[in-house]
ROPAMI-11034 format. One line per field, with one value per residue (C-alpha): residue in three letters; x, y, z. Coordinates in pm, 1 decimal, m for minus. Layout:
residuo: ALA/...
xx: X/...
yy: Y/...
zz: Z/...
//
This chain:
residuo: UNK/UNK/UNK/UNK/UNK/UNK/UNK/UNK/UNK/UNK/UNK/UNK/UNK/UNK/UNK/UNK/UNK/UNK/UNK/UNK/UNK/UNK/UNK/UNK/UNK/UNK/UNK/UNK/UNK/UNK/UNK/UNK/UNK/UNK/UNK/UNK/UNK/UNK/UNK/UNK/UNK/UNK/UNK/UNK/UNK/UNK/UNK/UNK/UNK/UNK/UNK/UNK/UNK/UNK/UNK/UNK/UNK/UNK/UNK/UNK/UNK/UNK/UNK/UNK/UNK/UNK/UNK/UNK/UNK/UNK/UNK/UNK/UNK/UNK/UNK/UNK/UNK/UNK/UNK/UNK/UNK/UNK/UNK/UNK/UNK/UNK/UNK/UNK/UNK/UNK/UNK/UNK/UNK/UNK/UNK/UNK/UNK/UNK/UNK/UNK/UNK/UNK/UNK/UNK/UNK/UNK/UNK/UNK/UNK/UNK/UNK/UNK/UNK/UNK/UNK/UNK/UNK/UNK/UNK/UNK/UNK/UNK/UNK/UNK/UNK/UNK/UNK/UNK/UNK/UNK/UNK/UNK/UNK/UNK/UNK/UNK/UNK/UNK/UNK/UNK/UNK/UNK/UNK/UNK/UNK/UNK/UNK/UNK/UNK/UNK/UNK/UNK/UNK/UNK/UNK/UNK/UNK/UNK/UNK/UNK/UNK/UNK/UNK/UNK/UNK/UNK/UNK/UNK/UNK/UNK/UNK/UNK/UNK/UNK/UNK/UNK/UNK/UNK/UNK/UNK/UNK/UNK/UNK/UNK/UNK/UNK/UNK/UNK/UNK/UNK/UNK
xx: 1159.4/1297.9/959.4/922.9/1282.1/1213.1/864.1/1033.6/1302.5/990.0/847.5/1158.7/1250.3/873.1/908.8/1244.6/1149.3/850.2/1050.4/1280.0/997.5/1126.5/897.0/1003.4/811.3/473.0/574.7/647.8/1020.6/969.7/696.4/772.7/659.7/779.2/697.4/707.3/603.0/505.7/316.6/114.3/m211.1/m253.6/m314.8/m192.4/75.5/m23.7/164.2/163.0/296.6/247.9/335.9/502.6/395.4/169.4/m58.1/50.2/m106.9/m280.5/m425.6/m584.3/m747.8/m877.4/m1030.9/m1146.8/m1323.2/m1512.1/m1255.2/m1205.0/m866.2/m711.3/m410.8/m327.6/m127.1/44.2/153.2/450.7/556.2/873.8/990.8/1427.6/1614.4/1996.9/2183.7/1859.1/1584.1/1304.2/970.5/639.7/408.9/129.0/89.3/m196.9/m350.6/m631.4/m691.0/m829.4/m999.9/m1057.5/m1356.8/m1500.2/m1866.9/m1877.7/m2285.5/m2226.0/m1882.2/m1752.3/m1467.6/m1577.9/m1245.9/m1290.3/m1068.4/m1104.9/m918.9/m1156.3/m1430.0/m1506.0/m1552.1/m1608.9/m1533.5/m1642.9/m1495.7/m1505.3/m1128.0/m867.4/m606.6/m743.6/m865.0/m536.1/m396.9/m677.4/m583.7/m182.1/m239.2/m265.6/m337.5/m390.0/m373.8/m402.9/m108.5/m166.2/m201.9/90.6/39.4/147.2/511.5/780.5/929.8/1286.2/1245.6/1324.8/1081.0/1108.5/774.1/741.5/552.0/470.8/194.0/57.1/m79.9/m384.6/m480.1/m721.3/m1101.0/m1201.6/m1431.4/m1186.1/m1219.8/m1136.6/m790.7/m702.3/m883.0/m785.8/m456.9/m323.4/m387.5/m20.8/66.9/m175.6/m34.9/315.6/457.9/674.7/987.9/955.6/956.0/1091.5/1103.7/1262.4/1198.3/1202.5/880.6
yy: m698.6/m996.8/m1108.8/m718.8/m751.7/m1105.4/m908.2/m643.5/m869.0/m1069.9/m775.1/m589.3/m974.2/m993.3/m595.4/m644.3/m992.6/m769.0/m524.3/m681.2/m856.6/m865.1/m677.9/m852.5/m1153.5/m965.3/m937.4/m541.5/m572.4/m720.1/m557.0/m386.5/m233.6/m419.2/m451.2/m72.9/22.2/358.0/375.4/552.6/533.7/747.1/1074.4/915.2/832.0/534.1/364.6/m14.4/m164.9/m450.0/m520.9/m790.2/m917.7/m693.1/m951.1/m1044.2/m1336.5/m1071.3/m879.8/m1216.8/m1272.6/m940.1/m909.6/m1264.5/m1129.2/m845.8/m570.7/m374.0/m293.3/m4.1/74.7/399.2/481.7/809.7/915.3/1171.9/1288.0/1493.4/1667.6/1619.4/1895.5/1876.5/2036.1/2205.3/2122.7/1856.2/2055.3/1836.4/1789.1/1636.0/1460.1/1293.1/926.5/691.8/397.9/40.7/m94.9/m496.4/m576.1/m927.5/m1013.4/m1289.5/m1362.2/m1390.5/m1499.0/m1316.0/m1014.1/m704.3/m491.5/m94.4/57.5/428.4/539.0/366.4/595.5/356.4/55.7/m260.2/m600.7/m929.4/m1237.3/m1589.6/m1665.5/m1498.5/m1594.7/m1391.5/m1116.1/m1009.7/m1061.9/m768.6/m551.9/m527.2/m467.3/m124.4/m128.8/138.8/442.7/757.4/991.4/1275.7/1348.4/1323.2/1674.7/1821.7/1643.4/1774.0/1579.5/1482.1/1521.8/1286.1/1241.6/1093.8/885.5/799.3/546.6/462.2/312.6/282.6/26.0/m13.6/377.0/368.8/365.5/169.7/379.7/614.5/376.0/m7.3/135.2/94.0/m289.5/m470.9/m633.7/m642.5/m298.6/m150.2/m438.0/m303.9/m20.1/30.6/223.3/103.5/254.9/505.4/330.3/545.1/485.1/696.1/766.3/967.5/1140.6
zz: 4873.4/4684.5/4527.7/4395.2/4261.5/4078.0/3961.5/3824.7/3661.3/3466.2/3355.1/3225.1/3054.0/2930.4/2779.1/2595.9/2430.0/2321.1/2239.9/1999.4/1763.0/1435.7/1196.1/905.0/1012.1/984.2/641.0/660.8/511.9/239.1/75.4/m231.7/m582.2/m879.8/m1222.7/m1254.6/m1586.9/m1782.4/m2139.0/m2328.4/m2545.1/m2828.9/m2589.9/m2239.5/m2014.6/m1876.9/m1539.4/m1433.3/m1133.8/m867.3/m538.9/m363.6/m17.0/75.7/278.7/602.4/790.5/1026.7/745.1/603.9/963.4/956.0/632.5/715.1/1012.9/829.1/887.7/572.0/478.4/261.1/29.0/m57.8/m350.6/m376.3/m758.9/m847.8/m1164.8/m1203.9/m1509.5/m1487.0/m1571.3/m1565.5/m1318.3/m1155.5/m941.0/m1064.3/m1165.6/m1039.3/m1288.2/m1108.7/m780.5/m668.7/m455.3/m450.0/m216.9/m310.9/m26.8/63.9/261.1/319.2/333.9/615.7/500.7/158.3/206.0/m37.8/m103.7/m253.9/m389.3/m425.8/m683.2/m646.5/m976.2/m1192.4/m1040.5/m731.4/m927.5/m721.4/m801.6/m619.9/m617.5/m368.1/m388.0/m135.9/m360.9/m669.9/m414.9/m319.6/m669.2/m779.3/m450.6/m545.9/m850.4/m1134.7/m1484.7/m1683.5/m1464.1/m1640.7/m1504.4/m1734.9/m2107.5/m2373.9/m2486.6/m2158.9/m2175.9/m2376.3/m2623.8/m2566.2/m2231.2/m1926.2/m1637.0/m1298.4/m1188.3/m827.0/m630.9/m286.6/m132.5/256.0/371.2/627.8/624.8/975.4/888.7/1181.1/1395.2/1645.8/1929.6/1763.9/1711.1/2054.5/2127.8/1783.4/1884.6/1499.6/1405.4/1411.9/1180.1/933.5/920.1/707.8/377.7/97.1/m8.5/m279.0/m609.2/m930.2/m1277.9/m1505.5/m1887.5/m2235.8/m2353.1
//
């Protein structure tokens, strides 16, 4: 009866120190959208941002190990009106994705909103750079914003969407810490 008791004791010891992992050392805290950034072209709004930490040393193994992984972003613009509700204007996401090529040892980057293109480079370093990264996406056209108006544009992004086949989510150990979102990120601004 003792030797159940001490058992029992090692387990419920061995399930709290499990328990209180702190997340914030797989990197999920701290990452964030920054550099937040909205022009236009002659006939578009245009939006720009980066984000920060967004590889944790779990993600590197598994990209390193041939298992893809994916950011989605989700877009939100919001027409402000004072004193009433916000009207959306347009809402939409795309995903890049990160895969590694272990025979040609090289990472291949999917950028959905510039129709699927793919880009492949040798260096990790410059890999991830590419991944957190958006230039130049087209939120909508000038003509459909008012002038003199302010707009609310929102940003989030999730990180690790699941595209491993239905069963690897339950035997790769470092799935759950693929899988995280940012905070909303807004920016606000004048047509």
């Amino acid at each position: 009866m003792l030797q159940n008791l001490n058992t029992i004791v090692k387990v419920g010891f061995l399930f709290l120190a499990l328990m209180s992992v702190n997340t914030s050392a797989y990197g999920k805290e701290d990452v964030s959208i920054y550099d937040m950034a909205v022009m236009n072209s002659e006939e578009s709004l245009l939006l720009y941002f980066r984000m920060k930490d967004a590889f944790t040393e779990e993600m590197e193994k598994g990209i390193d190990s041939g298992i893809p992984i994916t950011f989605t972003f989700y877009i939100t613009l919001f027409q402000d009106k004072a004193g009433l509700a916000e009207k959306k204007i347009i809402s939409f996401d795309f995903d890049h994705t990160f895969s590694y090529d272990t025979l040609k040892e090289e990472y291949s980057l999917k950028f959905d909103e510039q129709d699927e293109r793919v880009i492949k480079v040798r260096d990790l370093q410059e890999a991830k750079s590419l991944m957190s990264e958006v230039n130049d996406l087209f939120i909508t056209d000038l003509a459909s914003l008012k002038p003199d108006q302010q707009y609310t544009i929102r940003t989030k992004v999730r990180l690790g969407k699941k595209i491993l086949p239905l069963k690897f989510h339950y035997i790769i150990p470092f799935r759950n810490f693929l899988e995280f979102n940012t905070e909303w990120t807004e920016l606000k601004f004048i047509r």
